[in-house]
C-alpha positions in Angstrom: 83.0 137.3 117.6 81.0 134.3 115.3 83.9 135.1 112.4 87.1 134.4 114.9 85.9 131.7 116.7 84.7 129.8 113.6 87.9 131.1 112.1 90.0 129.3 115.0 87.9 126.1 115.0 88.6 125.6 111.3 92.2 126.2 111.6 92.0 123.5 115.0 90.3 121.3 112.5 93.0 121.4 109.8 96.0 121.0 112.0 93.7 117.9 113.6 93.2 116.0 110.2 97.3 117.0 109.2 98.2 115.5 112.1 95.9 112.5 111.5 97.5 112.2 107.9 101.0 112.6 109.4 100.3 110.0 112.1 99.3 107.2 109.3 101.6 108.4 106.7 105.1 108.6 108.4 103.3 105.2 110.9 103.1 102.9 108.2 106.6 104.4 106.6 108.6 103.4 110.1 106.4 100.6 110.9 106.9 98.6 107.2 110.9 98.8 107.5 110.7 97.8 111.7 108.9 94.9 110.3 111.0 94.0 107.3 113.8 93.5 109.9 112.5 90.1 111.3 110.2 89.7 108.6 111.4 89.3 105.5 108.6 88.6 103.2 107.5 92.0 102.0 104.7 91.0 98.9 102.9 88.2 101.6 102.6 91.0 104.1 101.3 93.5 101.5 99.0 90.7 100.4 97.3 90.8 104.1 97.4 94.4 103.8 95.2 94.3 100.3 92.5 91.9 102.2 92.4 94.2 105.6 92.0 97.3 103.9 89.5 95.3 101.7 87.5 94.2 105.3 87.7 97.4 106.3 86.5 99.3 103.2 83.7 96.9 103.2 82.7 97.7 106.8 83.2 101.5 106.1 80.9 101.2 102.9 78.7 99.1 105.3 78.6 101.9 107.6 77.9 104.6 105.2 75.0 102.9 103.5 73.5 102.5 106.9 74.0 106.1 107.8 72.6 107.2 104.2 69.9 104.5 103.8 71.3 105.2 100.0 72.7 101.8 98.3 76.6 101.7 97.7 77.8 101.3 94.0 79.0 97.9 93.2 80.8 97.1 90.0 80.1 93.6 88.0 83.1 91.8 87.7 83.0 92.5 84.0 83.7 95.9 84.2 86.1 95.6 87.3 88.3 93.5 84.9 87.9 95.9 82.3 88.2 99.5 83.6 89.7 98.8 87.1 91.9 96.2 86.6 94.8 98.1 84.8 94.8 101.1 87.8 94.6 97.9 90.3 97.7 95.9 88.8 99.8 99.4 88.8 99.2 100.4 92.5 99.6 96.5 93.3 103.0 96.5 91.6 103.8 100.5 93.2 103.0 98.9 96.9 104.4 96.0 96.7 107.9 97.1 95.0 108.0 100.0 97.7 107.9 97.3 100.6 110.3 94.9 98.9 113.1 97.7 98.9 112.9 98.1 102.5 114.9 94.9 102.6 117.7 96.9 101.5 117.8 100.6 101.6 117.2 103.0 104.4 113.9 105.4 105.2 115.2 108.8 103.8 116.2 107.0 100.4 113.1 105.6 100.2 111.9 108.8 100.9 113.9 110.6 98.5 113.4 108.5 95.7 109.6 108.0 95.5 109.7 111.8 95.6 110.7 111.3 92.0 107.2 109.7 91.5 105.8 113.9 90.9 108.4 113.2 87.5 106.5 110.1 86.3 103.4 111.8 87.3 104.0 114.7 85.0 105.1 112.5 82.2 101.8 110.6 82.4 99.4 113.6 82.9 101.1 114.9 79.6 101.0 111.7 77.5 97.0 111.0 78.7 96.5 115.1 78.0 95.5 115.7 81.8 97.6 118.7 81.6 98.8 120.9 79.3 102.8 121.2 78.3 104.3 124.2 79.9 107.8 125.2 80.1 108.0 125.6 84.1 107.6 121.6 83.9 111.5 121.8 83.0 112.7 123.5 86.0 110.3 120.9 88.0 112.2 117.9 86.5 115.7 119.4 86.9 115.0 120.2 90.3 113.7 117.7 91.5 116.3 115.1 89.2 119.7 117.3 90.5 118.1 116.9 94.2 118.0 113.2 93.8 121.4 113.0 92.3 122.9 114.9 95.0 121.2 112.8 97.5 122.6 109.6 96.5 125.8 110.9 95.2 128.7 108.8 97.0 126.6 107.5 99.3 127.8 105.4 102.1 123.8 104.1 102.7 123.5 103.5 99.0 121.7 99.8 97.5 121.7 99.8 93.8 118.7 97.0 94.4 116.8 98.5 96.9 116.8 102.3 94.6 116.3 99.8 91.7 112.8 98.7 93.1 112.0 102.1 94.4 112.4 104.0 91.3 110.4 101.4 89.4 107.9 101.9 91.8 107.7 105.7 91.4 107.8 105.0 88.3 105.0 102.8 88.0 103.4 105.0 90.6 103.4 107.7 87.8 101.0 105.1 86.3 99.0 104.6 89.2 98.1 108.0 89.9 97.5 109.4 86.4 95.2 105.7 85.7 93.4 106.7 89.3 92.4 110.0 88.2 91.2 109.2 85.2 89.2 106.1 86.9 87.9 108.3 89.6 86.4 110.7 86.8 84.6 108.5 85.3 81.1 109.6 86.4 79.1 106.4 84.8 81.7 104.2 87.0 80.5 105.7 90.2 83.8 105.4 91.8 84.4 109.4 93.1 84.8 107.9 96.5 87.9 107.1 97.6 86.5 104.4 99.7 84.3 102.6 97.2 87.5 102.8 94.8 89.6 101.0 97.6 86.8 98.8 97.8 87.1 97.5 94.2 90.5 98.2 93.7 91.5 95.3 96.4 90.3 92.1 95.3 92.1 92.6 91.7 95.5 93.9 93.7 95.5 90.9 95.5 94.7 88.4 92.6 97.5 90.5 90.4 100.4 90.2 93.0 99.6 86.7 94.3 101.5 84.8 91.2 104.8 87.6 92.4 104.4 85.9 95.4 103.9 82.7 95.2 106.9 83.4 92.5 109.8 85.0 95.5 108.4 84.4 98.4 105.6 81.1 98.2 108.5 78.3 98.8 110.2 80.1 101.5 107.0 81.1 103.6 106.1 77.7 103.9 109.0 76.6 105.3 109.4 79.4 107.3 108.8 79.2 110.9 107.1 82.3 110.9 104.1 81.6 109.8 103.4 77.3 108.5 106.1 75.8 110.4 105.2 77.4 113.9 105.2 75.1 116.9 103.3 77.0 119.3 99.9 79.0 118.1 101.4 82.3 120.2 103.8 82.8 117.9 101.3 83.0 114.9 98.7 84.9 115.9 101.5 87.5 116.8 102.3 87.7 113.7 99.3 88.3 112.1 98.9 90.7 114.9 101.7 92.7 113.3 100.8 92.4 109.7 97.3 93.3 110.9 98.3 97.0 112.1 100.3 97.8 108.7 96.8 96.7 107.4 94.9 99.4 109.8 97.7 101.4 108.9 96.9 101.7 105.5 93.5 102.1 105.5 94.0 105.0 107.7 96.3 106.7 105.6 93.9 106.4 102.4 91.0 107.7 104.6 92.8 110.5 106.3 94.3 111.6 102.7 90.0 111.6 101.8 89.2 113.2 105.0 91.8 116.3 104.3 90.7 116.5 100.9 87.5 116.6 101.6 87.3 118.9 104.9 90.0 121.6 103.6 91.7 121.4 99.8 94.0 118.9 97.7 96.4 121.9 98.3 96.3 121.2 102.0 97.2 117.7 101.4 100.1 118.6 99.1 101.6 121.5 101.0 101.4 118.8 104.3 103.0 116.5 102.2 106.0 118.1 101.7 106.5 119.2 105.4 105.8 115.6 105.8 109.3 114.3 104.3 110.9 116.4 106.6 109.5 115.2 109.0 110.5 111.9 107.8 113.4 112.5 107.1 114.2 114.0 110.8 113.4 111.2 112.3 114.7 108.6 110.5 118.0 110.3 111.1 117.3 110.7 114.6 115.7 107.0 115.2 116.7 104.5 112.7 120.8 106.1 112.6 120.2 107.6 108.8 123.4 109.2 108.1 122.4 112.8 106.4 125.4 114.8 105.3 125.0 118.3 104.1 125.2 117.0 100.4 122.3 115.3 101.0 120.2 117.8 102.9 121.2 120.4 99.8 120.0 118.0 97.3 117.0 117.2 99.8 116.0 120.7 99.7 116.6 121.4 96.0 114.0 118.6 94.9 111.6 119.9 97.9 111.9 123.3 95.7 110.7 121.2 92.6 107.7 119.9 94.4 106.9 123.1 95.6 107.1 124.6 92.4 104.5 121.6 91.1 102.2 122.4 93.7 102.3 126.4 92.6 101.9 125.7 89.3 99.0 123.6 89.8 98.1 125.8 92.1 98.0 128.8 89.9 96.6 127.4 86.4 94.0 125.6 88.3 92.4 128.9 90.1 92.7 130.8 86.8 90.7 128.3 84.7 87.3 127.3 85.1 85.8 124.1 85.9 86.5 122.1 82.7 83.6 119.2 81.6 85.4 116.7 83.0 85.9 118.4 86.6 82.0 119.2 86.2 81.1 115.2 85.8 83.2 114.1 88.2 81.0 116.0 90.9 79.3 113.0 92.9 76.8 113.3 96.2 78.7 111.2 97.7 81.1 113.6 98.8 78.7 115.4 100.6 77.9 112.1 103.1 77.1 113.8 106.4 80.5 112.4 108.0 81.9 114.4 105.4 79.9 117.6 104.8 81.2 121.0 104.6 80.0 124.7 104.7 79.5 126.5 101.3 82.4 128.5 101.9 84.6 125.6 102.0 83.5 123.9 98.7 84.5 126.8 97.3 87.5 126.7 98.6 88.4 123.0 97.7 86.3 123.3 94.2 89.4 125.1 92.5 91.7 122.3 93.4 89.7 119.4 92.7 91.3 118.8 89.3 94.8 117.7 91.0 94.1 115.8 93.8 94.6 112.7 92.6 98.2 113.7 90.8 100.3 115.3 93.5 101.9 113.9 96.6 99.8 111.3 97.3 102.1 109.0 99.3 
């Protein structure tokens, strides 16, 4: 009876932390473009989201540390500006662009198009040798470049600016994610912990999107009303409340993405993440009025095939190779903090897939 009841509690877990990721992931999503409708300064509220999440990775490190009684890494500024910097200024630019565009395009474009990120992604892995040519990466771009075409083909929802800023996020995006993997391999950094990663990664994310800022947005916030021109101190510290939660927000999704990784696989986390634009997708026609014509659910599902295929192919060349040096170095004990800690059989499980989970569907 021990193997069905521990067989059922692990597959209670798992649906528990998907539904955690979903919650945080498709949150912020709908909660950023509700925002951006009375609030229209996108880079100052992904500024306070930089220094919450940096609060609250502090706290969390804090936490851990006292939990562990074993010191957290800490990086001199030297090598932050160094090694860190360009992975910081690329998911700085990848945020902040991905906010702006809610200004001016709906959810399931949004959605659609930074689903183009797993092209930029590829490109990157291949030009830094993280993986190895194959000719199955063709059908993935085609797929998942037709999909997008037919989604946005004669679209009535359709803002060249908005796509504009969303495809140069993805594309940057392809950046971020090849640069984070190749950071968060880097035994000697220290930095195999998503949460001392988000630590350091902040402070240079804020200090590389201020000057955008104070560039688009600087003049107008201080003569806004929203924020430096308030009469009345309700009105302000409502909307720091709201900028706050996209803040908790996003810390939550980063930890809940760690916490799936680390509890099941980095397959786990990709196969949920496609379900997941469904799911946003579903809803974003049913609550925000996104018209979705059956040209657009075709193309929809033709670049969902794409994916899918990415996520078998990585799938399949990962569990038929073995742990490479690299993978081997990148092994750190502080996955295996107590919060965190899994049985034997699980490492196993996850081991395999460790390689990717920094590439795929990380949203």
């Amino acid at each position: 009876m021990a193997c069905p009841v521990q067989f059922i509690c692990r597959a209670f877990r798992t649906v528990g932390l998907v539904l955690l990721y979903y919650v945080f992931s498709i949150g912020i999503t709908f909660y950023n473009k509700w925002l951006m409708k009375g609030f229209h300064y996108p880079l100052f509220m992904t500024l306070v989201h930089l220094a919450l999440i940096f609060c609250l990775s502090a706290l969390t490190r804090w936490a851990m540390q006292s939990w562990t009684g074993k010191p957290r890494i800490i990086l001199s500024w030297t090598d932050c500006f160094r090694k860190v910097a360009p992975t910081a200024l690329a998911t700085a630019l990848d945020i902040g662009l991905s906010n702006w565009s809610f200004l001016f395009i709906t959810i399931s474009l949004y959605t659609m198009t930074k689903s183009s990120a797993v092209l930029f992604i590829l490109f990157f892995s291949l030009v830094f040798k993280l993986e190895e040519p194959n000719p199955f990466l063709i059908l993935v771009v085609l797929l998942i470049s037709c999909g997008l075409f037919m989604f946005t083909f004669k679209s009535t929802q359709f803002n060249l600016e908005g796509f504009t800023m969303v495809l140069m996020a993805s594309f940057i995006g392809g950046i971020r994610w090849t640069l984070t993997q190749v950071l968060m391999q880097k035994a000697e950094l220290g930095l195999q912990n998503p949460i001392d990663a988000m630590y350091h990664l902040q402070p240079i994310m804020f200090l590389g999107l201020f000057p955008l800022f104070l560039y688009n947005e600087g003049l107008s916030l201080c003569t806004s009303e929203k924020l430096f021109r308030v009469t009345e101190l309700f009105p302000l510290l409502y909307s720091l409340f709201l900028l706050s939660i996209g803040g908790v927000l996003a810390f939550g999704l980063g930890f809940s993405e760690f916490l799936l990784v680390s509890r099941t696989s980095s397959l786990t986390l990709s196969i949920s993440g496609i379900f997941k634009e469904v799911c946003t997708l579903i809803l974003a026609a049913a609550l925000m009025g996104d018209k979705m014509s059956a040209l657009k659910w075709l193309g929809f599902v033709v670049c969902l095939c794409g994916i899918s295929l990415h996520v078998g192919l990585k799938t399949y060349y990962s569990k038929n190779k073995g742990p490479s040096l690299r993978q081997l170095n990148s092994k750190s004990p502080e996955l295996e903090l107590p919060l965190l800690r899994q049985n034997g059989d699980e490492r196993e499980d996850s081991a395999a897939d460790e390689d990717e989970e920094q590439e795929i569907t990380l949203h």
